[in-house]
C-alpha positions in Angstrom: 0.0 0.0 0.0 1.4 3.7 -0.9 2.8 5.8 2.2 0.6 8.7 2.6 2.0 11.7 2.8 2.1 13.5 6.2 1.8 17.4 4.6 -1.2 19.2 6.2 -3.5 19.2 3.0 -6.3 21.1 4.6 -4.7 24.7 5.5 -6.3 25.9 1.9 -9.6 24.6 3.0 -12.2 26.9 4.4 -13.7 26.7 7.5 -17.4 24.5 7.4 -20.1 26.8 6.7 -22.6 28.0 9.2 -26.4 26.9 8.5 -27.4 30.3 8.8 -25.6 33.0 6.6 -23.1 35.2 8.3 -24.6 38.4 10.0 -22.1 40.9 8.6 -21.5 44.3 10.1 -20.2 46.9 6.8 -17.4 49.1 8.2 -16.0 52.2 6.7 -14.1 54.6 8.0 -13.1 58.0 6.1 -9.9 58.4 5.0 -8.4 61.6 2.9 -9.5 61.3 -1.1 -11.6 58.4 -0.4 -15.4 59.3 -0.1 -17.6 57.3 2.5 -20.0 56.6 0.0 -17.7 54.9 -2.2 -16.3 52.8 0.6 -20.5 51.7 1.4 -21.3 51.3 -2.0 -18.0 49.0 -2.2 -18.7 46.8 0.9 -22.3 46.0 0.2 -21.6 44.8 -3.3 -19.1 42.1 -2.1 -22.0 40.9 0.4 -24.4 40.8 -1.9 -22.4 38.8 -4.3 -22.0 35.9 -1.6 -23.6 33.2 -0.5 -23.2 32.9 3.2 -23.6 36.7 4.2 -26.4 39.0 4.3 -26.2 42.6 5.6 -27.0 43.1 9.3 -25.5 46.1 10.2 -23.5 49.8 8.3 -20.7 51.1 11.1 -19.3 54.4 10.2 -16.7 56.8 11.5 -15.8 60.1 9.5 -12.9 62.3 10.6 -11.7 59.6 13.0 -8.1 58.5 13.2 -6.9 55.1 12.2 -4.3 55.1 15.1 -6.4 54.2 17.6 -9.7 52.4 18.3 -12.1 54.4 20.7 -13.9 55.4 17.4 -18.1 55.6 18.1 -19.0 53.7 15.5 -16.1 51.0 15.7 -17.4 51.0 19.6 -21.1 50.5 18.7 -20.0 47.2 16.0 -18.3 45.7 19.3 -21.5 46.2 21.1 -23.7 44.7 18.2 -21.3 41.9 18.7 -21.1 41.5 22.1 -25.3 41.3 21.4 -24.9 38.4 18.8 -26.3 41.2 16.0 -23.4 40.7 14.1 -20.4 37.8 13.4 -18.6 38.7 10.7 -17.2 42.0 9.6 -16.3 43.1 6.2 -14.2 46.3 5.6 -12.9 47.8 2.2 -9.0 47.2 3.5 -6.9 47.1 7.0 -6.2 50.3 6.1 -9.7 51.4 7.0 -9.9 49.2 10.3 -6.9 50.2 11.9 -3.7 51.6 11.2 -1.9 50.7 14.8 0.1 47.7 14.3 0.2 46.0 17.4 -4.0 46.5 18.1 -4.6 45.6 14.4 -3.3 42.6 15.4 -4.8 42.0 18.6 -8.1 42.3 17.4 -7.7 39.6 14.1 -5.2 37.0 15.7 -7.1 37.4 19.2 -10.2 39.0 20.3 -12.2 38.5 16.9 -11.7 34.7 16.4 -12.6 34.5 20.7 -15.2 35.8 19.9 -16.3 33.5 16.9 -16.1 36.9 14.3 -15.2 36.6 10.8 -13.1 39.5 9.2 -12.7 40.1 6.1 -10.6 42.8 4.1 -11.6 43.3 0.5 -8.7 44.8 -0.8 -6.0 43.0 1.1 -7.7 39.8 0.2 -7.6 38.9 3.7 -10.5 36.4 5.2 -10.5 35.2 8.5 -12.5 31.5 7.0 -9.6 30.3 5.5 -6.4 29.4 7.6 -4.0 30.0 4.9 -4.4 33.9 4.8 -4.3 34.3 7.9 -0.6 32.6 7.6 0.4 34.9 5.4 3.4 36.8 6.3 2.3 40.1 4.1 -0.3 40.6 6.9 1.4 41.6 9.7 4.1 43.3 7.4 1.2 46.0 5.7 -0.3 45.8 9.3 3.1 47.4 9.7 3.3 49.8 6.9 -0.2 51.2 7.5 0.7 52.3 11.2 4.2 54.0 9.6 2.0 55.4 6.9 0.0 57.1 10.0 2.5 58.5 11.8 4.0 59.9 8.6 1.3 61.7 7.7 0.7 62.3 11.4 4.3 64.4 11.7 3.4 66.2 7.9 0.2 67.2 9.1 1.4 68.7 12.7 4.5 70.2 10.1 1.8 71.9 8.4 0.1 73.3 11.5 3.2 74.7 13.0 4.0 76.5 9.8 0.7 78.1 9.7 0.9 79.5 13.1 4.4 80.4 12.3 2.6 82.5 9.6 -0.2 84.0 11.9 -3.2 81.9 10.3 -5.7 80.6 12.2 -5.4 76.9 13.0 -8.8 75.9 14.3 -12.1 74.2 13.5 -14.9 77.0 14.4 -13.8 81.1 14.4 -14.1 82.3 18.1 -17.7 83.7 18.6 -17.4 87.0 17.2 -15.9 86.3 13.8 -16.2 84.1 10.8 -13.0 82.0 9.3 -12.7 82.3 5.4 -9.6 79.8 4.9 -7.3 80.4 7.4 -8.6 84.1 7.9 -10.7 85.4 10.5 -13.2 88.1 9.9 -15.6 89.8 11.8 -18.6 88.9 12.5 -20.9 91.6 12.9 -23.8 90.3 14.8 -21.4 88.3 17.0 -18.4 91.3 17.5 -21.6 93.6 18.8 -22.6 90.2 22.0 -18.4 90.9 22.6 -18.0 93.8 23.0 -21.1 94.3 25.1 -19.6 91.5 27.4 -16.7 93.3 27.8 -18.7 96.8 28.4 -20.9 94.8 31.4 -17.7 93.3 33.1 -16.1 97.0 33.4 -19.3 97.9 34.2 -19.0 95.4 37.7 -21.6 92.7 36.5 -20.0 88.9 37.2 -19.8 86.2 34.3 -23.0 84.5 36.0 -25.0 88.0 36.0 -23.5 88.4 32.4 -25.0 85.7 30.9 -28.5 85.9 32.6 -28.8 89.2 31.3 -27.9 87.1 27.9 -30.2 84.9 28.1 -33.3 87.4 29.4 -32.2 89.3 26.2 -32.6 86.1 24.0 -29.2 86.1 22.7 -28.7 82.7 20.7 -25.3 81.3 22.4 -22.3 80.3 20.2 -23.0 77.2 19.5 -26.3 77.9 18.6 -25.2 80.8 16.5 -23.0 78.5 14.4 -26.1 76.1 13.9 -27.9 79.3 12.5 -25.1 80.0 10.3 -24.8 76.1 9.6 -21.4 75.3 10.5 -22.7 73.2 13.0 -24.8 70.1 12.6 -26.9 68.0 14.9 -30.3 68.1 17.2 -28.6 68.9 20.4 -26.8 72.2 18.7 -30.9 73.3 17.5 -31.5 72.7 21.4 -28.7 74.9 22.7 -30.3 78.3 24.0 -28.3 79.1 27.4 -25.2 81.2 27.8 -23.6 79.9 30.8 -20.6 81.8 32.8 -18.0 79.7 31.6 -18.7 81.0 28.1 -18.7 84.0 28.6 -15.4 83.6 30.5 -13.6 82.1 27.8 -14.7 84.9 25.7 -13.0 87.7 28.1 -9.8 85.8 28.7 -9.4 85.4 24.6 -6.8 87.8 23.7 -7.6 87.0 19.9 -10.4 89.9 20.5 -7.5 92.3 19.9 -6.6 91.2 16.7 -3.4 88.8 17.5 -3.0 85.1 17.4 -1.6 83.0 20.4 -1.7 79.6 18.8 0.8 77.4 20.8 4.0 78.9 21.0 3.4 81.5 18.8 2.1 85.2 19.4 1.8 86.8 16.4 0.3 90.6 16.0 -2.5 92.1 14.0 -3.4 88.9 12.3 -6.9 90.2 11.9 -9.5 93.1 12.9 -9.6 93.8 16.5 -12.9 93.3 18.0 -11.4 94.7 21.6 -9.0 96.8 22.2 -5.7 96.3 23.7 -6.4 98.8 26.8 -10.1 97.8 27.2 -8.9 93.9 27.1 -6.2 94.6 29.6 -8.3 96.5 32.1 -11.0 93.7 32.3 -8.1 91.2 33.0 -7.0 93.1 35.7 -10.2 93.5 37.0 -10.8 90.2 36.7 -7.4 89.2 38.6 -8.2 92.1 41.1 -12.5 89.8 41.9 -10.4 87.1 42.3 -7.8 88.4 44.6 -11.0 89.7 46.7 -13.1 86.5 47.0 -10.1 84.3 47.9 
């Protein structure tokens, strides 16, 4: 009788079907140059064009990093999992799961087959039901690349940011209440720079940051938040819902120095940037007065 050969024939074999198709949770996350849409449309045409998946869940993060995992929607696929909603999850590439090597590989080598999860990665052609890929050497290596990739762009981005403060432009998300940002450019706001400067009036005037904004609110000033909302750089219910001024608002306002037209943006103080809403000898009075309550109370 022939010797049979002792190789391990079955690591190309995929793993036994379930009888029930796989309950697949469609994860995209945004990345630079790569729409969310496109990444959807992508995922839910591989699951319709198998057999043993149907669709039981869309996770989503936009403007998340890839570094690190405490994403909401990433979070809420662990819960639908942890609920036996979904048991497989199928993302466009590793890429878009995760881009920090040694978590990457936590959650495929570990936590995911513990807790009975398929993964799949389109574009890697990487599935968790068959033993051989997840063999393959190339996974851990662009597990690798993807989290150097990261912290690349990371340093280039942060690069980028100190130039621009170098160069006295504004670096942040939202204008401070009072002006608009066009590019990096602030400018005023006239609707807004009229609430300032009648802050700044009322605190020379003696009234406290709580007195402040009640007058604010009795007046039916919308607060800043609210006022981006109107203006629509803010989405969301809860900003349609926000009506109060509150006195630490209207603190951070009289402690903002960018009311007299410079920029301090992290080691960087750069003058007449922009139009001064405040200025310099009205801002410095009310921090001294400020400094001088203070001294007083404690």
């Amino acid at each position: 009788m022939p010797r049979k050969s002792r190789k391990n024939t079955t690591t190309t074999e995929p793993k036994p079907l379930p009888n029930s198709p796989y309950k697949v949770g469609l994860y995209a996350r945004l990345s630079v140059g790569d729409a969310i849409e496109t990444q959807i449309a992508l995922l839910r045409q591989y699951v319709s064009e198998q057999t043993d998946m149907i669709e039981a869940g869309l996770y989503q993060d936009i403007a998340q990093t890839g570094t690190n995992f405490n994403r909401p929607g990433f979070i809420k696929l662990l819960d639908d999992i942890k609920a036996k909603k979904i048991n497989c999850i199928v993302v466009k590439d590793l890429s878009r799961f995760g881009r920090n090597y040694i978590e990457t590989g936590n959650y495929l080598e570990c936590v995911f087959p513990f807790m009975g999860v398929r993964f799949v990665a389109i574009g890697d052609n990487y599935d968790s039901n068959y033993p051989s890929t997840g063999d393959d050497l190339m996974l851990p290596l662009k597990n690798l690349i993807n989290e150097v990739y990261a912290k690349d762009i990371s340093k280039k981005v942060r690069s980028q940011y100190e130039m621009k403060r170098k160069r006295g432009e504004f670096c942040g998300t939202f204008a401070p209440y009072g002006y608009i940002k066009q590019g990096n450019v602030l400018v005023v706001d006239d609707y807004a720079a009229r609430v300032v400067k009648q802050i700044f009036r009322l605190v020379l005037e003696g009234h406290s940051t709580h007195a402040i904004a009640a007058f604010l609110n009795e007046s039916k000033i919308l607060p800043p938040n609210r006022h981006r909302y109107e203006q629509g750089l803010l989405k969301g219910e809860k900003h349609s819902k926000c009506k109060q001024w509150y006195k630490s608002v209207v603190k951070r306002i009289i402690q903002n120095p960018t009311y007299t037209g410079r920029l301090e943006q992290g080691k960087y103080r750069i003058e007449d940037t922009h139009p001064a809403i405040i200025d310099d000898a009205t801002f410095e009075s009310v921090q001294k007065l400020r400094t001088y309550t203070f001294c007083v109370k404690t």
